[in-house]
Z-matrix of the N, CA and C atoms (Angstrom, degrees):
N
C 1 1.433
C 2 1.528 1 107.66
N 3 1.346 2 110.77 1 131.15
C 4 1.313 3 112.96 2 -169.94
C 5 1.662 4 111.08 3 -101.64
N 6 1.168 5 132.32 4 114.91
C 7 1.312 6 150.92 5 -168.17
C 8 1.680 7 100.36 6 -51.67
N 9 1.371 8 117.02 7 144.97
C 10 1.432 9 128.53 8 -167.72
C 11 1.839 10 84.49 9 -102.72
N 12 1.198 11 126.30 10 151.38
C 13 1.610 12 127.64 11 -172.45
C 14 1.403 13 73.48 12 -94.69
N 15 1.775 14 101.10 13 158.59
C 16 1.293 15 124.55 14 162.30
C 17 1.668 16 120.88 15 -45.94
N 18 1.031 17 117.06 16 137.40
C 19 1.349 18 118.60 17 176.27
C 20 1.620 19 120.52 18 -83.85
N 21 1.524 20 102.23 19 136.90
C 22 1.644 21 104.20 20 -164.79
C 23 1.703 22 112.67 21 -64.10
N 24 1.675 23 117.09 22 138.22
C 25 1.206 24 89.53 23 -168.34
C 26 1.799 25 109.70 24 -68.16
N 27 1.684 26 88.04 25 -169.65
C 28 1.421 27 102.02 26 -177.25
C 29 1.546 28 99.54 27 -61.10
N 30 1.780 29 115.21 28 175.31
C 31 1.339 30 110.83 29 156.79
C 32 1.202 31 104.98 30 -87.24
N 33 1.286 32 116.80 31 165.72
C 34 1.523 33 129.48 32 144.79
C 35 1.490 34 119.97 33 -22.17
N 36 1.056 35 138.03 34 154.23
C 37 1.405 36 147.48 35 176.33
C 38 1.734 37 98.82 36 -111.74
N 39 1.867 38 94.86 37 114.31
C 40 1.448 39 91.34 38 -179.71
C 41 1.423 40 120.52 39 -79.41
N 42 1.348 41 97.67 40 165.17
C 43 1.798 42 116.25 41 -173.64
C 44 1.827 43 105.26 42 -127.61
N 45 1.556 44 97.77 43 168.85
C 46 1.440 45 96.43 44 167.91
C 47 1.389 46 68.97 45 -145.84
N 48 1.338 47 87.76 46 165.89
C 49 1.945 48 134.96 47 168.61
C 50 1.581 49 107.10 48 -145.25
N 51 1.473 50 104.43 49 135.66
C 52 1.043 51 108.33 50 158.03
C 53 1.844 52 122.29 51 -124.75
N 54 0.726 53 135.92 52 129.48
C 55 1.590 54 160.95 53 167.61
C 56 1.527 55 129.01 54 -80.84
N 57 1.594 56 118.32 55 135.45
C 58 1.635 57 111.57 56 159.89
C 59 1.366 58 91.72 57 -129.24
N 60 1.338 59 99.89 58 159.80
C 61 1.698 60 110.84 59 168.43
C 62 1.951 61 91.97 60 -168.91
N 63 1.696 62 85.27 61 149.80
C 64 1.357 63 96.81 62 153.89
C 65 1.761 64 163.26 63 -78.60
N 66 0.798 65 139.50 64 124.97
C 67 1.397 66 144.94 65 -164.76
C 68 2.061 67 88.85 66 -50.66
N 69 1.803 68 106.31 67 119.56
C 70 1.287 69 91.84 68 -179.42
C 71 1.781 70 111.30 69 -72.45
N 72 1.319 71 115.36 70 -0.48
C 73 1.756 72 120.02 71 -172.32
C 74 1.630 73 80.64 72 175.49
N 75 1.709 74 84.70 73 155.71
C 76 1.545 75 108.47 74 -179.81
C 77 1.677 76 128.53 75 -45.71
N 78 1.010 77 111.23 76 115.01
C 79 1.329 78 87.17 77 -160.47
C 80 2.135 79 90.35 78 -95.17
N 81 1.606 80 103.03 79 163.93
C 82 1.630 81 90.49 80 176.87
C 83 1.523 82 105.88 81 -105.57
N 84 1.440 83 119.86 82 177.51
C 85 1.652 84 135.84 83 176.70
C 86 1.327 85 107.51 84 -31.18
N 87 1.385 86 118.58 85 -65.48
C 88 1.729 87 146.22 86 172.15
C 89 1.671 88 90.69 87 -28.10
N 90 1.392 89 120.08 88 -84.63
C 91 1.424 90 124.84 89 -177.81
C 92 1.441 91 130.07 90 -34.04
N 93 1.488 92 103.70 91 -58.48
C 94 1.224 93 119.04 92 178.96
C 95 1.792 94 107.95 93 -44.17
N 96 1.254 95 90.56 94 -72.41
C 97 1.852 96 108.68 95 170.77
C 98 1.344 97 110.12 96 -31.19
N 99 1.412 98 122.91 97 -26.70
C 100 1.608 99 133.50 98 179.09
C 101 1.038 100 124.76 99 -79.89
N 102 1.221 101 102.53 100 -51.76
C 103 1.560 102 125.10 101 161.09
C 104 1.356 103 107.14 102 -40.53
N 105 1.766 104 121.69 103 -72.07
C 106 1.503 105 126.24 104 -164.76
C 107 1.799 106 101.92 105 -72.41
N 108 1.001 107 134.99 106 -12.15
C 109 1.551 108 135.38 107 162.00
C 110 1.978 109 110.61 108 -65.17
N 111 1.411 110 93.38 109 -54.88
C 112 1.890 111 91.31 110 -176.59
C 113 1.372 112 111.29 111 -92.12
N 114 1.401 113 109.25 112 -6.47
C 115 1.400 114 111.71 113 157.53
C 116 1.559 115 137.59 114 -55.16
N 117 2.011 116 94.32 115 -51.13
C 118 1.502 117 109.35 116 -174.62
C 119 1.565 118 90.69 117 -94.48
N 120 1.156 119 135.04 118 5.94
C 121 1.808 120 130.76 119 164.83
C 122 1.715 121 109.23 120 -66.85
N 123 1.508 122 76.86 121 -68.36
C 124 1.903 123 93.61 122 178.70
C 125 1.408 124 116.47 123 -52.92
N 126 1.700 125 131.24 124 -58.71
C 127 0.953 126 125.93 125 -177.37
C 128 1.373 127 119.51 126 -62.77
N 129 1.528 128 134.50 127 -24.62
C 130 1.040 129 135.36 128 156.59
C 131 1.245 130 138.25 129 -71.68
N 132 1.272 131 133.44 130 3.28
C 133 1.390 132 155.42 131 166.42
C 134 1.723 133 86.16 132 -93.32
N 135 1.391 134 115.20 133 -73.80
C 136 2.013 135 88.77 134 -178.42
C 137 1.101 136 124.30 135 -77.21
N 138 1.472 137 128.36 136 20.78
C 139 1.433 138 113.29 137 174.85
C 140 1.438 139 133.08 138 91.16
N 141 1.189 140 74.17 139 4.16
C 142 2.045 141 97.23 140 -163.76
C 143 1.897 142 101.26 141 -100.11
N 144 1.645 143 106.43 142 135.42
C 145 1.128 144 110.57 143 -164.17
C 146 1.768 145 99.76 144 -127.40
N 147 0.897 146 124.23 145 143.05
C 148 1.567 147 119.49 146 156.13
C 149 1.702 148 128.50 147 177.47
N 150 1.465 149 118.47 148 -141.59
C 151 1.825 150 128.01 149 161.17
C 152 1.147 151 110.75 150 -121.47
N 153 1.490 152 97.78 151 130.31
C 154 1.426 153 102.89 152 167.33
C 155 1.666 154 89.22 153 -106.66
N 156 1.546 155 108.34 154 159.77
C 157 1.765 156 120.38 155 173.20
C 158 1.484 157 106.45 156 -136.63
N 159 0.975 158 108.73 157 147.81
C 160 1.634 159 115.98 158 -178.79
C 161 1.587 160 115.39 159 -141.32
N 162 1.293 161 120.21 160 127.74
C 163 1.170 162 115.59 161 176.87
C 164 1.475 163 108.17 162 -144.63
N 165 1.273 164 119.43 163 141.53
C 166 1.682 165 108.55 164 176.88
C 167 1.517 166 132.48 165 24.39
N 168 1.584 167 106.48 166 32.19
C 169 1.407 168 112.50 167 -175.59
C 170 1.129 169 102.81 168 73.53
N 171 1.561 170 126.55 169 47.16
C 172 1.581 171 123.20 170 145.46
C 173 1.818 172 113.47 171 -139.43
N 174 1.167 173 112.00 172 131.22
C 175 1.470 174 109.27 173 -152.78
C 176 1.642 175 96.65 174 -117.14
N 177 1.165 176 128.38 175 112.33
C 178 1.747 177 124.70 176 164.05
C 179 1.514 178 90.31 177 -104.28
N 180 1.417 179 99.85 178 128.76
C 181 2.080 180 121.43 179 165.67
C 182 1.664 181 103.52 180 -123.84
N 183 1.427 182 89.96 181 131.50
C 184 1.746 183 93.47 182 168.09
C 185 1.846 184 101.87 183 -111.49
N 186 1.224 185 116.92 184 129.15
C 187 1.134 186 126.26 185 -177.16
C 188 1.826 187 113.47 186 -101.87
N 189 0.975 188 123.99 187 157.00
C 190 1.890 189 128.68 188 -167.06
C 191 1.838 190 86.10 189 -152.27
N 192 1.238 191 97.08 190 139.36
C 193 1.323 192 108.39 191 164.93
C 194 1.687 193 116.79 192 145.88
N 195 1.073 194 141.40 193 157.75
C 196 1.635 195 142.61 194 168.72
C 197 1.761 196 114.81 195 -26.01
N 198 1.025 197 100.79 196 123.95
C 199 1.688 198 89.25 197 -168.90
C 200 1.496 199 119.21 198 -50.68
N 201 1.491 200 110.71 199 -42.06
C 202 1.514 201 108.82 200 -166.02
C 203 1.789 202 88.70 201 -69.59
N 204 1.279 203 139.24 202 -36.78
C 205 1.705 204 122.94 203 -176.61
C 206 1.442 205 106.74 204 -65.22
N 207 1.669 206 115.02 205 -26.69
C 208 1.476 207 92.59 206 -178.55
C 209 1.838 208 104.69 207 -96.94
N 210 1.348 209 114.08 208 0.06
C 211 1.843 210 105.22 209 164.06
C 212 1.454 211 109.03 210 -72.42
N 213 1.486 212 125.16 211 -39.51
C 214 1.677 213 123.03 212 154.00
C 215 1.306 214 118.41 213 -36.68
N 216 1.243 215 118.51 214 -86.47
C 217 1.338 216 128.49 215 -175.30
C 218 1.611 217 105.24 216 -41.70
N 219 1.701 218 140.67 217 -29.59
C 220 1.210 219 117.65 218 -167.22
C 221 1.663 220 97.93 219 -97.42
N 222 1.217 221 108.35 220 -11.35
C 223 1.727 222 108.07 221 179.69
C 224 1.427 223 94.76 222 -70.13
N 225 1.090 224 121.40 223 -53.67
C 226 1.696 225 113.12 224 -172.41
C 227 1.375 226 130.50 225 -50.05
N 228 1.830 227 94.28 226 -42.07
C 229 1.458 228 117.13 227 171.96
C 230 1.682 229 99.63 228 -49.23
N 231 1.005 230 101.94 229 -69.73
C 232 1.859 231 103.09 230 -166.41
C 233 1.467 232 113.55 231 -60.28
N 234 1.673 233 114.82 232 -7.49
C 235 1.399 234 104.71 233 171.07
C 236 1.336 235 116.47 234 -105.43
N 237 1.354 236 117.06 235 6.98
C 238 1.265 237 149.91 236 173.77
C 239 1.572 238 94.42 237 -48.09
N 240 1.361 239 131.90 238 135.39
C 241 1.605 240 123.23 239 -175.67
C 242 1.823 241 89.07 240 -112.81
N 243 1.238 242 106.18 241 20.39
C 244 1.692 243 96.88 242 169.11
C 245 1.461 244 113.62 243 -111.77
N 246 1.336 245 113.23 244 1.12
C 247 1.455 246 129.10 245 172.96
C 248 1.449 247 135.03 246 -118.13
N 249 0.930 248 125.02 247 125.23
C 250 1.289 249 126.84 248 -152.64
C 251 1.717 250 106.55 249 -136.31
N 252 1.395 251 125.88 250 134.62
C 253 1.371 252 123.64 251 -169.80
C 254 1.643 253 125.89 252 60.06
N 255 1.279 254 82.65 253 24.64
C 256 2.003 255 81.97 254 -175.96
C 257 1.551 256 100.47 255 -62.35
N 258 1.313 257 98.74 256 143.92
C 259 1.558 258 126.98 257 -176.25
C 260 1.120 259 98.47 258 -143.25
N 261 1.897 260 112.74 259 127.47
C 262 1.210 261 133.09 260 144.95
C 263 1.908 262 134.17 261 -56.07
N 264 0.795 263 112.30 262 122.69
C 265 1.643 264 105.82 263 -179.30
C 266 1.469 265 106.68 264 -124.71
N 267 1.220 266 121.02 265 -40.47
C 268 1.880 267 104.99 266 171.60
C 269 1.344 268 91.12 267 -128.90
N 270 1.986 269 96.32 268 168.12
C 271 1.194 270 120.26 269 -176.85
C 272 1.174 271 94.27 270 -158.75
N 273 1.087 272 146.13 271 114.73
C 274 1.178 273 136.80 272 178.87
C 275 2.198 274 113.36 273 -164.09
N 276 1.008 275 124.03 274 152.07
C 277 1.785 276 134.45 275 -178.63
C 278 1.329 277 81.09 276 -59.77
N 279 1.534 278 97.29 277 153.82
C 280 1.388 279 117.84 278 167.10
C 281 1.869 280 107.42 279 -131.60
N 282 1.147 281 136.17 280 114.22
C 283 1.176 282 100.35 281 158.20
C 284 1.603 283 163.86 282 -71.40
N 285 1.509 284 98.69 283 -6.58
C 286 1.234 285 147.33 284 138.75
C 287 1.315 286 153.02 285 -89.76
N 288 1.258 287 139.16 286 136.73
C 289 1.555 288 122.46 287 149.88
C 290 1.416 289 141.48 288 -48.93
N 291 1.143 290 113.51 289 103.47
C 292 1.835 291 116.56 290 -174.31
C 293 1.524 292 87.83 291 -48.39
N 294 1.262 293 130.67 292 -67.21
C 295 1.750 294 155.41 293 -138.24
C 296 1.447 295 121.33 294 -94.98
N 297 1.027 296 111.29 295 71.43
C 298 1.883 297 106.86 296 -175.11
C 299 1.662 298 87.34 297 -39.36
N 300 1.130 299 131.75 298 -61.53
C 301 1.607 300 128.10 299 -156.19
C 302 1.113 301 107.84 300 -132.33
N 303 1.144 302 110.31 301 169.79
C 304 1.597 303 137.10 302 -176.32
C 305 1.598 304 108.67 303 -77.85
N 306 1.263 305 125.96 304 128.53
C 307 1.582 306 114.42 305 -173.74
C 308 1.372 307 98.88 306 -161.12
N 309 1.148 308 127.40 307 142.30
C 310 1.431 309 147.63 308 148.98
C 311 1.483 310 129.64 309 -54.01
N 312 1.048 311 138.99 310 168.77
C 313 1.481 312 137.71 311 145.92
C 314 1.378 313 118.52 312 -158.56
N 315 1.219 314 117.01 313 127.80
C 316 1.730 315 116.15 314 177.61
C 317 1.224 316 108.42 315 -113.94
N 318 1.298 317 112.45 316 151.93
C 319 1.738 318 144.51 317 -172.50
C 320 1.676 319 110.79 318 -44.56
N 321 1.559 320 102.49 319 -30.47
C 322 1.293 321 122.72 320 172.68
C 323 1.539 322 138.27 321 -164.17
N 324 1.606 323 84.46 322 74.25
C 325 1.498 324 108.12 323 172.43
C 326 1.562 325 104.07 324 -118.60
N 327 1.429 326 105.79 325 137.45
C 328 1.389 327 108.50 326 173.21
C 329 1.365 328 122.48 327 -95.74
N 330 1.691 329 118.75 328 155.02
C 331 1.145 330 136.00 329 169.22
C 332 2.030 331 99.81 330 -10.98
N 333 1.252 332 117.93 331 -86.02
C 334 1.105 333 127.73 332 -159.04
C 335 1.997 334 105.60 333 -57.14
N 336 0.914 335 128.39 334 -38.35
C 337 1.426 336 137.63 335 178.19
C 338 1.365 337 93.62 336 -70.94
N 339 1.425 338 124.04 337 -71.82
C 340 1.607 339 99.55 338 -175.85
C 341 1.287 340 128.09 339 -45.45
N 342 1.824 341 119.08 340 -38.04
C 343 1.360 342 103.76 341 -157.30
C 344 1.882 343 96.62 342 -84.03
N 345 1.609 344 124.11 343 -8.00
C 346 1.324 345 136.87 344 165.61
C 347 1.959 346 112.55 345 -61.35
N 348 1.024 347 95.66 346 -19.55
C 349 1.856 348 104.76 347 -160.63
C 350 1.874 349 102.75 348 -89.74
N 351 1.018 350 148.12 349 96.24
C 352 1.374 351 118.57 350 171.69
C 353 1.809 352 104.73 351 -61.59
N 354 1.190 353 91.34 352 130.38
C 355 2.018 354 119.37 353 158.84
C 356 1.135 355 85.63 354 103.35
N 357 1.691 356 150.81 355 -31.49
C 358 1.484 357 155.03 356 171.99
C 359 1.692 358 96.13 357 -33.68
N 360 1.506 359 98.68 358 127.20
C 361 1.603 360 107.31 359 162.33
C 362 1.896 361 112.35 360 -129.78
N 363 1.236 362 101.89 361 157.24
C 364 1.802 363 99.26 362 175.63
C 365 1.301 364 101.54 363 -97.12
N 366 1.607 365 131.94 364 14.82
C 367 1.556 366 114.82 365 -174.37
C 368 1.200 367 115.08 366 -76.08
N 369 1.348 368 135.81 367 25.89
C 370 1.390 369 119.17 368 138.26
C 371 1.645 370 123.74 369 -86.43
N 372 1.219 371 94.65 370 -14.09
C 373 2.219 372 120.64 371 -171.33
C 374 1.393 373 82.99 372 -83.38
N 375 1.383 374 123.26 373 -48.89
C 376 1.978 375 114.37 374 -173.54
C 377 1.296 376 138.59 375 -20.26
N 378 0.893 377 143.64 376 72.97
C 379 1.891 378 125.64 377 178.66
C 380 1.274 379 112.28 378 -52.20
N 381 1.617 380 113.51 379 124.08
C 382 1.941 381 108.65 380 178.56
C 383 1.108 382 97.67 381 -61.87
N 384 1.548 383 133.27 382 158.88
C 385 0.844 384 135.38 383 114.12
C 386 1.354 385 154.71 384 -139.78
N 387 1.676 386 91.59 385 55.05
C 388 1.281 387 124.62 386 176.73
C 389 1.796 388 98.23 387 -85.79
N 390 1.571 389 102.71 388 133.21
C 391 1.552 390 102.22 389 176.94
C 392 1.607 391 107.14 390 -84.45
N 393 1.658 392 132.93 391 -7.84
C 394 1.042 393 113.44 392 -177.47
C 395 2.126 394 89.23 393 -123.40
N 396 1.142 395 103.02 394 158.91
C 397 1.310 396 113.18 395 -164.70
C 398 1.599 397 105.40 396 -91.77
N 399 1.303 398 130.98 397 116.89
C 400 1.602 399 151.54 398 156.05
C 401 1.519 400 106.22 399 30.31
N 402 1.032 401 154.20 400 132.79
C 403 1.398 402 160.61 401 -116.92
C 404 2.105 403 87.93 402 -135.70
N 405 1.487 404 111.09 403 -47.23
C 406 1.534 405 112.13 404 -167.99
C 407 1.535 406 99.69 405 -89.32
N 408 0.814 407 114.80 406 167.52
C 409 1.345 408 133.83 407 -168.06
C 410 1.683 409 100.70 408 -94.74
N 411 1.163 410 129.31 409 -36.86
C 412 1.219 411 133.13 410 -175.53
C 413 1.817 412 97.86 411 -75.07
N 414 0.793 413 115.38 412 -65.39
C 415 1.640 414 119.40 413 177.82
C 416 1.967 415 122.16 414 -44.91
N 417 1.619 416 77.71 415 -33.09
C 418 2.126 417 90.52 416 164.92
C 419 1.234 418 100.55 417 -83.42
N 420 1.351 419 142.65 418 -9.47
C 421 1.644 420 118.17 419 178.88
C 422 1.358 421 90.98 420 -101.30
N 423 1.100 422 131.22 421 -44.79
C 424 1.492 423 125.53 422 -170.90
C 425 1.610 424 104.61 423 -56.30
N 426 0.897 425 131.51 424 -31.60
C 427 1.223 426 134.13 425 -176.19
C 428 1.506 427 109.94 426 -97.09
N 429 1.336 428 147.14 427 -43.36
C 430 1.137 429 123.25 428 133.96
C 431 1.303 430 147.23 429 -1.01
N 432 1.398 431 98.29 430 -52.19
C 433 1.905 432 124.61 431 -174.25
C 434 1.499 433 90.66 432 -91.82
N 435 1.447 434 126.94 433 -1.39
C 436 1.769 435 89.77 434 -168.18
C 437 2.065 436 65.87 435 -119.45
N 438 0.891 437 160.48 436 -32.77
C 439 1.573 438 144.44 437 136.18
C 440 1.170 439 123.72 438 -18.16
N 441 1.529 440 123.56 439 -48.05
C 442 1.252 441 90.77 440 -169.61
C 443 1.900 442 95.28 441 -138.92
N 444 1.406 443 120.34 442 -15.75
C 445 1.535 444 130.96 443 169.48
C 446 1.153 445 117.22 444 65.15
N 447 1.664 446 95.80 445 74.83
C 448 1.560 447 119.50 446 -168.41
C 449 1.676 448 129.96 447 -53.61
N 450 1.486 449 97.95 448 38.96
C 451 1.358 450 93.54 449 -156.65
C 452 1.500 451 102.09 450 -64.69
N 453 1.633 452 123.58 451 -8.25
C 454 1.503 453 107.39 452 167.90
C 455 1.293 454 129.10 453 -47.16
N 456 1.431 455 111.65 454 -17.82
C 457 1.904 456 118.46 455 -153.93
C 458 1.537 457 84.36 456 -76.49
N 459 1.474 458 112.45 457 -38.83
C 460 1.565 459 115.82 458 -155.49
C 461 1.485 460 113.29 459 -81.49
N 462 1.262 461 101.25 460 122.20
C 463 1.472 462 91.17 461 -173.96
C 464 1.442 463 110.06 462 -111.13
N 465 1.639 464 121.27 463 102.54
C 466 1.163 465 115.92 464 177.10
C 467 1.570 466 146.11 465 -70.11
């Protein structure tokens, strides 16, 4: 009788988190762009998919991925010396990915630069126009913050 090989484990059961924190000092265009390069490096080596948002030195990211890659990824974030006051606000199973990919968005990047940028998005430039508002919870804060740019939550 010939032995069946061990079976691969399960995956992870995905999660999202979402987060704000502050810019510890201004960061410039050059940076930002740096940021979203070792951003979509790192998060793609763990598996981790989501938005980052940026506005006047206030950043909301919703993260998707295996919980223990996104308890990595948020330890780093907070040791990150470009962030300051990070605060958690959801945590919650996902059964899906909101995020085919990893992508950025700034307060003021235009249509034409984002779709020029790889990981560059205009969803703060977006007009909704969905009449009922985002089904995930991660997609209602992101959209919140690009309404109204919660930099109150963040306490720098």
């Amino acid at each position: 009788m010939t032995a069946l090989p061990p079976a691969a484990p399960a995956p992870a059961p995905l999660e999202q988190v979402v987060y704000v924190s502050a810019a510890t000092r201004p960061l410039a265009r050059g940076e930002l762009l740096a940021l979203l390069a070792e951003s979509r490096a790192n998060n793609a080596a763990a598996e981790v998919t989501g938005m980052l948002l940026h506005v006047e030195g206030a950043f909301m990211q919703a993260l998707e991925g295996p919980g223990p890659a996104l308890d990595e990824t948020m330890t780093r974030i907070r040791r990150d010396p470009r962030h300051d006051g990070v605060t958690l606000l959801a945590r919650e199973a996902v059964a899906e990915r909101g995020f085919a990919d990893w992508s950025m968005a700034l307060g003021d990047v235009s249509r034409a630069e984002a779709r020029s940028t790889p990981g560059l998005s205009d969803f703060l430039a977006a007009v909704e126009s969905a009449a009922t508002p985002p089904a995930d919870l991660a997609r209602r804060l992101l959209a919140s913050f690009r309404r109204s740019n919660h930099r109150y939550l963040v306490s720098a």
